[in-house]
C-alpha positions in Angstrom: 119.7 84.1 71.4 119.9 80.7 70.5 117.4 81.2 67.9 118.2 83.7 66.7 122.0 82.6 65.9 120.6 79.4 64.1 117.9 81.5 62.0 121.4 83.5 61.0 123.3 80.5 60.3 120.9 78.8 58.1 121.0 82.0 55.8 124.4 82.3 55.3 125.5 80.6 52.4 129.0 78.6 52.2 131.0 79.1 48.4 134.0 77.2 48.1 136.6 78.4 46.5 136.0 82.1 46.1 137.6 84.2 45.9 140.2 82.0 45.2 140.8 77.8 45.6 141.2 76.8 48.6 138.7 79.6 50.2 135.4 79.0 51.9 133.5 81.9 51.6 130.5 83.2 53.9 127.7 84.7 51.6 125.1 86.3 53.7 122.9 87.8 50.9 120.3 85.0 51.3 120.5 86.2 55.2 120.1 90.2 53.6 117.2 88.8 51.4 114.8 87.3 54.0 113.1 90.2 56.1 112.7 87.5 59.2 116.7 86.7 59.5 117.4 90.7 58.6 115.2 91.9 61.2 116.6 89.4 63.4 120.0 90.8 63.5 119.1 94.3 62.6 117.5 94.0 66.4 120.4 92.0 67.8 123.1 94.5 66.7 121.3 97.3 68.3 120.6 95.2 71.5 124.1 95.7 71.5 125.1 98.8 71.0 122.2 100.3 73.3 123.6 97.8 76.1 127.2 99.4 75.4 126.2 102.8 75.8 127.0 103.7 72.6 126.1 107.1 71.2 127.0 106.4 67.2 127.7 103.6 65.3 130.4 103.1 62.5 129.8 101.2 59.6 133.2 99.4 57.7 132.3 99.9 53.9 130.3 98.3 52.9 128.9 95.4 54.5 128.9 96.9 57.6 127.2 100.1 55.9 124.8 97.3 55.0 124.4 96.1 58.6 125.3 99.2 60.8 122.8 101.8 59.3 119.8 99.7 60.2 121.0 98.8 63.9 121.7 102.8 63.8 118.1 103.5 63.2 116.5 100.9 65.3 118.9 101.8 68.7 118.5 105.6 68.3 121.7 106.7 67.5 123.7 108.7 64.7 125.4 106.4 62.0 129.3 107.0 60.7 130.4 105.4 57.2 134.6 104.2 57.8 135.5 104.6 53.7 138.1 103.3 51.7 140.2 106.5 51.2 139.5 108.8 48.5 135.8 108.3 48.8 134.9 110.8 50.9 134.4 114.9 50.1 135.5 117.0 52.7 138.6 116.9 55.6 138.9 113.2 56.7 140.8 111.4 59.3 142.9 108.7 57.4 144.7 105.4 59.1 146.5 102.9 57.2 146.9 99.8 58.1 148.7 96.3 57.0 146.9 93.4 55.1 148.4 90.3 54.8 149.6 90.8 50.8 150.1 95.0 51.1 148.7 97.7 53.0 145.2 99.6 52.7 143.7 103.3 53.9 140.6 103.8 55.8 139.2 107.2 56.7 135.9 108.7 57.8 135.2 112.6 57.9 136.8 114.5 60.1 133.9 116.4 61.9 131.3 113.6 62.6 132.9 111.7 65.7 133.4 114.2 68.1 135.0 114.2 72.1 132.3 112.5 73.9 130.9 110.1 71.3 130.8 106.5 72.5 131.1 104.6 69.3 130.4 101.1 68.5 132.2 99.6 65.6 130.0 97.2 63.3 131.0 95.1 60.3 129.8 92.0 58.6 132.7 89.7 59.1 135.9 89.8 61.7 139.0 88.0 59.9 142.1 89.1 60.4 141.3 92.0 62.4 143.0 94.7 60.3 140.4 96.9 59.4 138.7 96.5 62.9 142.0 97.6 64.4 142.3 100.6 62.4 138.3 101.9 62.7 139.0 102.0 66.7 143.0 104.2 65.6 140.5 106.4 63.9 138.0 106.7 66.7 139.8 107.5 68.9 142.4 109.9 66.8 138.7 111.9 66.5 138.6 112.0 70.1 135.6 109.5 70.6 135.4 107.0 72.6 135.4 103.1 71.9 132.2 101.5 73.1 133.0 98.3 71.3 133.0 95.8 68.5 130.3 93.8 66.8 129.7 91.6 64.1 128.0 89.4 62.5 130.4 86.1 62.4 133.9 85.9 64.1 136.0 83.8 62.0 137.5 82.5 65.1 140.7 80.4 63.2 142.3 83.7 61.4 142.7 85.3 65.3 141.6 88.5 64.3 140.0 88.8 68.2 144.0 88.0 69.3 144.8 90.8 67.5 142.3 93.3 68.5 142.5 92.9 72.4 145.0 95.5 72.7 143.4 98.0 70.4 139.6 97.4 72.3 141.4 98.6 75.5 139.1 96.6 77.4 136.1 97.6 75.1 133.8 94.3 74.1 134.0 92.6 71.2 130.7 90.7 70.2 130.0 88.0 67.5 126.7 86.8 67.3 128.1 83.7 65.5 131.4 82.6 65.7 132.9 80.0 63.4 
């Protein structure tokens, strides 16, 4: 794994000051654009959610769209987009959460997690922990069953793992990098 999580962090990009002064940012499109480091942790996120047991996977628009429809594909199992509300047709589930300047709306359709579905959550990026926390208030408002958390780089200094221990209810929560 070793390997793997330096092939990953020499394709992710640093961009100081964006979105704002003061901010360093974490670009991983040079990581999306080279098939080696994509592949890389296209098959590590689905070692994971095979080794959790988990039966779908949700995607957090829309990097983890980007990340969790391959690992979907690759471990076998069905693959759930969590939208910012409004985006969706159809009956939806919807869970509001807190950000640190205001408040934002996540929902996912109301019919595709289902009692019995063991769902692994997937994103790009856990910051703060917000969004994360309000995917697994959906999940299991569906009826579904929390297999766990992964992503791609834990920005370990925002605590966003702090504030998702109650949430996971003992469910993992897996970075491949953490920074």
């Amino acid at each position: 794994m070793t390997d793997v999580k330096e092939l990953l962090l020499s394709r992710i990009r640093d961009v100081a000051d964006y979105p704002e002064p003061g901010v360093m940012f974490k670009d991983i499109t040079p990581l999306l654009a080279d098939p080696a480091a994509f592949t890389a942790l296209t098959d590590a996120l689905a070692e994971v959610t095979v080794r959790h047991g988990a039966t779908k996977i949700v995607g957090l628009e829309a990097r983890g769209f980007i990340l969790g429809a391959p690992a979907a594909v690759r471990a076998g199992v069905g693959f759930i987009p969590v939208r910012k509300a409004g985006k969706l047709p159809g009956a939806t589930l919807s869970q509001a959460y807190e950000l640190e300047y205001g408040s934002a709306e996540i929902e996912v359709h109301a019919e595709d997690l289902v009692v019995g579905d063991r769902v692994m959550v997937i994103d790009d990026v856990l910051a703060t922990g917000g969004t994360a926390e309000a995917s697994l208030q959906l999940i299991r408002r569906a009826g579904a069953d929390v297999a766990g958390v992964a992503v791609l780089m834990e920005l370990a200094f925002l605590a966003g793992r702090q504030r998702l221990e109650s949430a996971l209810g003992g469910a993992p929560l897996e970075a491949l990098i953490t920074v």
